[in-house]
C-alpha positions in Angstrom: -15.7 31.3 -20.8 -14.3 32.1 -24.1 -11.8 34.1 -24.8 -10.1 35.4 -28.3 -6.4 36.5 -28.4 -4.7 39.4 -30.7 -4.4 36.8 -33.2 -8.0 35.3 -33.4 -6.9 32.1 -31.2 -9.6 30.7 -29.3 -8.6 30.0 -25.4 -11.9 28.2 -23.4 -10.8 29.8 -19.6 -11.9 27.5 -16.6 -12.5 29.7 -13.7 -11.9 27.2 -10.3 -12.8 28.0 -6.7 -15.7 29.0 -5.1 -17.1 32.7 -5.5 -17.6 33.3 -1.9 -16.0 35.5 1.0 -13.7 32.7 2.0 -11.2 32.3 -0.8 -9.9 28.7 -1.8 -9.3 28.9 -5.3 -7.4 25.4 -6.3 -5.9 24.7 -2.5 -9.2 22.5 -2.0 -8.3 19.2 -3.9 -11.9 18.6 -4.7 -12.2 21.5 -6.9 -8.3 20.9 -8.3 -8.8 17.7 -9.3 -12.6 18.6 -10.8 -10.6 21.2 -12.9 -8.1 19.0 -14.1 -10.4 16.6 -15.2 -12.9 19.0 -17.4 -9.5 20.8 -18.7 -8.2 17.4 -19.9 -11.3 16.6 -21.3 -11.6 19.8 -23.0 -8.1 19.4 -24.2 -9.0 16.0 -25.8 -11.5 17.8 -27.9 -9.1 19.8 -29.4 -9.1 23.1 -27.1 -6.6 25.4 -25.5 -7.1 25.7 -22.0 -6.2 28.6 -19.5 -7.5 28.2 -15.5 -8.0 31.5 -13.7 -8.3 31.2 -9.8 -8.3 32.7 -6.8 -5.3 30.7 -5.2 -3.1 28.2 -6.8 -2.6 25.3 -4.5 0.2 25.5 -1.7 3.7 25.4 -2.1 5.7 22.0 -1.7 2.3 20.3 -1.8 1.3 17.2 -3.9 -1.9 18.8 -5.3 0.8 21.1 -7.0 2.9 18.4 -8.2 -0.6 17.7 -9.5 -0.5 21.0 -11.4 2.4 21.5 -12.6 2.4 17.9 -14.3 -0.8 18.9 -16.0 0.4 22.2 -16.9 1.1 22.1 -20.3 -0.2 18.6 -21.3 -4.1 18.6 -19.8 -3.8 22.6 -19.6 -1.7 25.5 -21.1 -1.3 27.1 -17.1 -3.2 28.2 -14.4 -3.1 31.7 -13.1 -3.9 33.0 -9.6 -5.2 36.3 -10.2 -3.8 38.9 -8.6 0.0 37.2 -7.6 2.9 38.6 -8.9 4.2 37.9 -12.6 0.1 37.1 -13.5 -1.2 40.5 -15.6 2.4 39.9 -17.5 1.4 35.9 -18.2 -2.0 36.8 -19.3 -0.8 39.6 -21.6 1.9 37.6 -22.8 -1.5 34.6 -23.6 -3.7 37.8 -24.9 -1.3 38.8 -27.2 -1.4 35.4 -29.2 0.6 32.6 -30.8 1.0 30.8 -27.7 0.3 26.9 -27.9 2.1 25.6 -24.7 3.0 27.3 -21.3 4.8 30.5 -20.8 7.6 30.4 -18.4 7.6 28.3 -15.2 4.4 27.9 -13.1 3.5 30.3 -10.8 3.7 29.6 -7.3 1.2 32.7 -6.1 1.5 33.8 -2.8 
């Protein structure tokens, strides 16, 4: 997807997990890894990068270790929609200006 912020900055947003009753979001490393990899190549080409999920991965876990090393290098942040602190990290990316993460990663729930 393709998204435009307040200012007129471009953001390409990566949505990751599966669209199905059984919500896995980034917690399968399959589909994490998968993500980091097209966000870092998308990066590369010059993009900003924002990942939307349905659950980050679990807390204390090396997949996000994983994350939160990308996060601001192969990807601006990752956002599970719906945890607390999200709809105030997305405004704060809709609102523009933003090159590099806002605040610390989210953990969701």
């Amino acid at each position: 997807w393709i998204a435009t912020d307040a200012e007129g900055g471009e953001w390409l947003v990566l949505v990751a997990g599966a669209s199905t009753v059984h919500r896995s979001g980034l917690r399968r490393s399959d589909v994490l890894f998968r993500t980091l990899g097209e966000a870092s190549v998308l990066t590369t080409a010059g993009h900003r990068v924002l990942v939307l999920t349905s659950d980050l991965p679990a807390r204390a876990s090396s997949a996000l270790t994983a994350l939160r090393a990308a996060r601001g290098v192969s990807l601006v942040d990752a956002v599970e929609l719906g945890a607390e602190g999200a709809a105030q990290r997305l405004a704060a990316y809709a609102a523009g200006g933003v090159t590099g993460p806002v605040g610390e990663q989210l953990t969701g729930r």
